[in-house]
C-alpha positions as CSV (number, residue, x, y, z in Angstrom):
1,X,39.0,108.8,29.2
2,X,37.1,106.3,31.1
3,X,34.3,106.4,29.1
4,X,35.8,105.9,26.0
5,X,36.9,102.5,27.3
6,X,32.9,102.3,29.2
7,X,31.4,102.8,25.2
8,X,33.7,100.3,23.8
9,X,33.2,97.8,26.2
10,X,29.1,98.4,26.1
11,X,29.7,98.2,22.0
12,X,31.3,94.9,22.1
13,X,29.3,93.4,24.3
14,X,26.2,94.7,22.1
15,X,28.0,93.2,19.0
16,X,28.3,89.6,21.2
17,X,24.4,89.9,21.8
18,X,23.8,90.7,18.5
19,X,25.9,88.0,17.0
20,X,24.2,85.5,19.6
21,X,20.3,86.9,18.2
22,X,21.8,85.6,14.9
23,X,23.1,82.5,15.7
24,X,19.7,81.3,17.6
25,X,17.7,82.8,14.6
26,X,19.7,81.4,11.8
27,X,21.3,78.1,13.0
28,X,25.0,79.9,12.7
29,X,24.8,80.1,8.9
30,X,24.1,83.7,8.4
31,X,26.5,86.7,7.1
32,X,24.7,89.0,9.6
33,X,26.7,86.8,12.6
34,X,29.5,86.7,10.9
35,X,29.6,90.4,10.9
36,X,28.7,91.0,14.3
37,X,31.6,88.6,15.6
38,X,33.6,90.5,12.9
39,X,33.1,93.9,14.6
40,X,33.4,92.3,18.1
41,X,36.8,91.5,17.5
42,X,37.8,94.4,15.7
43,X,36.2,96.7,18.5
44,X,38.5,94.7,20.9
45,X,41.5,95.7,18.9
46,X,40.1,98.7,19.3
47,X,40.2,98.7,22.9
48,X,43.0,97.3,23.3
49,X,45.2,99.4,21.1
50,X,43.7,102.4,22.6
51,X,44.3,101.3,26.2
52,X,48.3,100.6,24.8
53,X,48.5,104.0,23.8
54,X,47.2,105.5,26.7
55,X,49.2,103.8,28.7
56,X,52.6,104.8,26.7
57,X,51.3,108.2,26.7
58,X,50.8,108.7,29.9
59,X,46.9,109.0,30.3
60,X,46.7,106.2,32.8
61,X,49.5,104.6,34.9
62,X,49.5,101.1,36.6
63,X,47.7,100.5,39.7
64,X,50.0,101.4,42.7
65,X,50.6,97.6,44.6
């Protein structure tokens, strides 16, 4: 379970990077940015849709205070 959130979180982060190599390289005018911020954000949907579910589900539980 925990990884799934550890490989999304590594994948976004790699999509930020990515998206960053473009904007240096291209002066922000390039598609290929565009679609690396593209599938940053929908990878955080992603995440956080999964991490909903799993919480309605009952596949993790809120900290204990």
């Amino acid at each position: 379970m925990k990884y799934i959130v550890y490989v999304l979180l590594a994948a976004i982060v790699a999509s930020l990077g990515t998206g960053l190599y473009y904007l240096r390289r291209d002066s922000g005018d390039s598609a290929k940015m565009l679609r690396a911020l593209q599938v940053r954000v929908a990878l955080s949907a992603v995440l956080i849709l999964f991490l909903v579910v799993a919480y309605f589900s009952g596949w993790i539980t809120a900290p204990a205070r």
